[in-house]
C-alpha positions in Angstrom: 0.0 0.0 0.0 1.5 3.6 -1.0 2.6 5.4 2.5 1.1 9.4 2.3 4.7 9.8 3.6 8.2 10.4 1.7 10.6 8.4 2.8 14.2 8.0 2.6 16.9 5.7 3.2 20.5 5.9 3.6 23.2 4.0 1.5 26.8 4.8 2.6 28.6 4.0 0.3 32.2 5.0 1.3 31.9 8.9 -0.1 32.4 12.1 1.7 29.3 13.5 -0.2 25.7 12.5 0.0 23.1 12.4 -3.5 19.5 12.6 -3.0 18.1 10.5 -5.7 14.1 11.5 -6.9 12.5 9.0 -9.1 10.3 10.3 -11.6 6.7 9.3 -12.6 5.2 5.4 -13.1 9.1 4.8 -11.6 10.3 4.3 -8.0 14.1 4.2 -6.4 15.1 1.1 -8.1 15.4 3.2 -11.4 18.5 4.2 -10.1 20.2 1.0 -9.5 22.3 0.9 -12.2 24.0 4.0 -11.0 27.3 4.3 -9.8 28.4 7.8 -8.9 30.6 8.6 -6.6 28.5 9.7 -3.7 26.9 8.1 -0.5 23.2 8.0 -1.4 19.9 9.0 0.0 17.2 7.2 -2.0 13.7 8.3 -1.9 12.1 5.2 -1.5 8.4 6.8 -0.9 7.3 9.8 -2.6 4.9 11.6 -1.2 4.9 15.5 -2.7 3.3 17.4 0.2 5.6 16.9 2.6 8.6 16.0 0.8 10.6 18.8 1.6 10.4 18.4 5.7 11.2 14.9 5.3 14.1 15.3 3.6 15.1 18.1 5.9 14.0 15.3 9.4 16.0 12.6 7.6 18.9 15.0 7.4 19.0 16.3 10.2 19.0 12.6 11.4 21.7 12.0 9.6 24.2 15.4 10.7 24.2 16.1 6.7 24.3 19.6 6.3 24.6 19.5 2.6 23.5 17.2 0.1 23.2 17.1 -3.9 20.0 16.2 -5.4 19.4 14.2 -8.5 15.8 15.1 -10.3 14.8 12.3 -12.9 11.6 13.7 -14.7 9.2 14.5 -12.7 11.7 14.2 -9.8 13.1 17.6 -11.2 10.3 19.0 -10.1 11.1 18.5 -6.2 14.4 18.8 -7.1 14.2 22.8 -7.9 11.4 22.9 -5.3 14.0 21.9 -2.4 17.2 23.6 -3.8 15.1 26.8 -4.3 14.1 26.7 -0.9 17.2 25.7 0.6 20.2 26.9 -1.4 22.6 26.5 2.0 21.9 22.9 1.8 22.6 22.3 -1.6 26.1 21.4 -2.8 24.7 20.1 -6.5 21.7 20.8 -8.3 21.4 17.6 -11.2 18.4 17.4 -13.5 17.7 14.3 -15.6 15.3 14.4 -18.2 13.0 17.6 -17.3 10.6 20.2 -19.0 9.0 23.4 -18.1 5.8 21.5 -17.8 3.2 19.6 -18.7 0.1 20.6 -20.4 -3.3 19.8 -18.6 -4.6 18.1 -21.9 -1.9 15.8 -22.1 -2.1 14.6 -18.7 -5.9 14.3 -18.7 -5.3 12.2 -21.3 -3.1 9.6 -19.6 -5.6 10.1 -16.4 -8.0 8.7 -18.9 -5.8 6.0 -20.7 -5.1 5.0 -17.4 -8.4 4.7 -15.6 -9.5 2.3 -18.6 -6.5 0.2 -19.3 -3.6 0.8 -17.0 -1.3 -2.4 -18.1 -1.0 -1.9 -21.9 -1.0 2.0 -22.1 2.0 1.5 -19.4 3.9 -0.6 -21.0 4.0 1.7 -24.1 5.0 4.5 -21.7 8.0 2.6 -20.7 8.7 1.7 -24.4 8.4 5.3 -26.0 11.1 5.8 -22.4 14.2 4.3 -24.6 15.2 5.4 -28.2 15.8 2.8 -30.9 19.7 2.4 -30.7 19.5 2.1 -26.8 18.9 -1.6 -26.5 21.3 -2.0 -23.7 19.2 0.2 -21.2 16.0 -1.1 -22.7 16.9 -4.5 -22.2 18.2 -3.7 -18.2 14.8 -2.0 -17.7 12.9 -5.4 -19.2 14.6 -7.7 -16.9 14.9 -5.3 -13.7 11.6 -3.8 -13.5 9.2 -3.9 -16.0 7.2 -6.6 -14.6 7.2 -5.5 -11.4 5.9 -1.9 -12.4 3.3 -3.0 -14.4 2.0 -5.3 -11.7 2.1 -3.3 -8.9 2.0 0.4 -9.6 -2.0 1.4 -9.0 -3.7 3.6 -10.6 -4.2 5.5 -7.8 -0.6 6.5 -7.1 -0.4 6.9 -10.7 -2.9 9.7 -10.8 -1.8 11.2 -7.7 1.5 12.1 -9.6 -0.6 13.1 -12.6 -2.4 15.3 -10.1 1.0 17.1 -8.5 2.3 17.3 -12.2 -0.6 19.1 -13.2 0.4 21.9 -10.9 3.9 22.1 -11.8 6.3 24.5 -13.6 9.8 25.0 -13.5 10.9 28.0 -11.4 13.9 29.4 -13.1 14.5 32.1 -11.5 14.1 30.7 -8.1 17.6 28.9 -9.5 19.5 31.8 -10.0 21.7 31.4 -6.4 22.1 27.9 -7.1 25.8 27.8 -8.6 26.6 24.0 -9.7 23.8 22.9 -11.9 24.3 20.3 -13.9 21.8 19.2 -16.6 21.6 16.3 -19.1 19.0 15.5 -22.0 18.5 12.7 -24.6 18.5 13.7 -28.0 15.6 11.0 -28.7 13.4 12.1 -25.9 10.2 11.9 -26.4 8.1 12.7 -22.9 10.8 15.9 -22.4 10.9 17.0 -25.7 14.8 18.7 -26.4 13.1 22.4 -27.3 12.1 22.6 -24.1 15.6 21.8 -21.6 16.9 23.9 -24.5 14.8 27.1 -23.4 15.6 25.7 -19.8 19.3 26.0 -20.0 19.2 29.6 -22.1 17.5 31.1 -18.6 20.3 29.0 -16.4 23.1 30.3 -17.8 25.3 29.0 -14.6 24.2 25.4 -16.0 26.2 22.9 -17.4 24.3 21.1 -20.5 24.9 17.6 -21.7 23.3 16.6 -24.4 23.1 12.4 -25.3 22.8 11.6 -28.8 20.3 9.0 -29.5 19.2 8.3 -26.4 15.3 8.3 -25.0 13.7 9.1 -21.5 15.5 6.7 -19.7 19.2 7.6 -21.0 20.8 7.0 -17.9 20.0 3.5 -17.9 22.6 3.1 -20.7 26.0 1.4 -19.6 28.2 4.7 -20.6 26.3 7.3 -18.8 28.5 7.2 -15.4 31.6 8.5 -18.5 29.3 11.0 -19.6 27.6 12.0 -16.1 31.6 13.1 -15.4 33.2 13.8 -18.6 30.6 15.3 -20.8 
């Protein structure tokens, strides 16, 4: 059963620095397993947008971290801003995977609707339209890993609910403006975040570094040479 909580939970992992990781929508923390960065992470392993901020600030104060980075994925992003807006001493790193301005209300109705109906099939093209064409190697990770498992057990109630924070979402740029270390990256083949919009999203954070991965969907990061790109460009 979905908590109305956030949660969190610590992973050191031998680092001096700490990552916050933010799944985006119809994913969970386990999108993120194939990562290996070099930080000590705190995964968010329930998502719940109301009160996310104060429970990442309670589980960090638990934790004497007075600074972390945080990792965005999609919808993730959103949060992501939201907490390094509102708390530019804590932030160290502001890393955005896969975002856009926003997301228009028709658009979303109509997955609210495709989902109420037929949740399984329209999924499972979601996750498909995720990956481009050449990127068989993260398509194929996501297949065995977790594409069972999230189309068996993700409701449609804790689908909608995200539908339902998205809806009221934008990107705050200039809430960013103090935030110095930005880092953002983009596949060239996205289709949920279409590329015209990070585009427009990097011109107003000029302070932002921009990587851009050619022929890669969504899901880029699930591809085996992202870690080379994530700290070499």
């Amino acid at each position: 059963m979905f908590s109305l909580q956030s949660g969190f939970e610590f992973r050191n992992r031998g680092f001096k620095d700490t990552l916050v990781l933010i799944p985006g929508w119809a994913t969970d923390w386990r999108i993120f397993d194939g990562l290996e960065l070099d930080y000590n992470y705190l995964l968010t392993t329930q998502l719940y947008a109301p009160d996310f901020n104060r429970q990442l600030l309670s589980r960090m104060e638990q934790l004497k971290i007075s600074k972390v980075s945080v990792l965005g994925f999609s919808l993730g992003g959103f949060l992501a801003t939201e907490f390094a807006a509102g708390y530019p001493e804590k932030i160290t790193k502001l890393i955005l995977l896969g975002v856009r301005k926003c997301y228009t209300p028709q658009l979303l109705e109509d997955i609210r609707i495709q989902i109420r109906a037929d949740r399984r099939p329209w999924l499972y093209k979601f996750y498909l339209n995720c990956f481009s064409a050449a990127d068989t190697g993260g398509r194929e990770w996501f297949r065995k890993n977790l594409l069972k498992d999230y189309l068996d057990k993700l409701s449609s109630e804790e689908l909608i609910r995200g539908l339902d924070y998205l809806s009221a979402q934008a990107l705050n740029l200039k809430s960013l403006k103090r935030i110095e270390d930005i880092s953002i990256f983009h596949g060239s083949d996205d289709l949920i975040a279409p590329v015209k919009e990070v585009l427009e999203i990097k011109a107003d954070l000029p302070q932002a570094k921009f990587t851009l991965l050619a022929d890669r969907g969504h899901l880029f990061f699930l591809s085996g040479d992202f870690r080379e790109r994530f700290y070499h460009g």
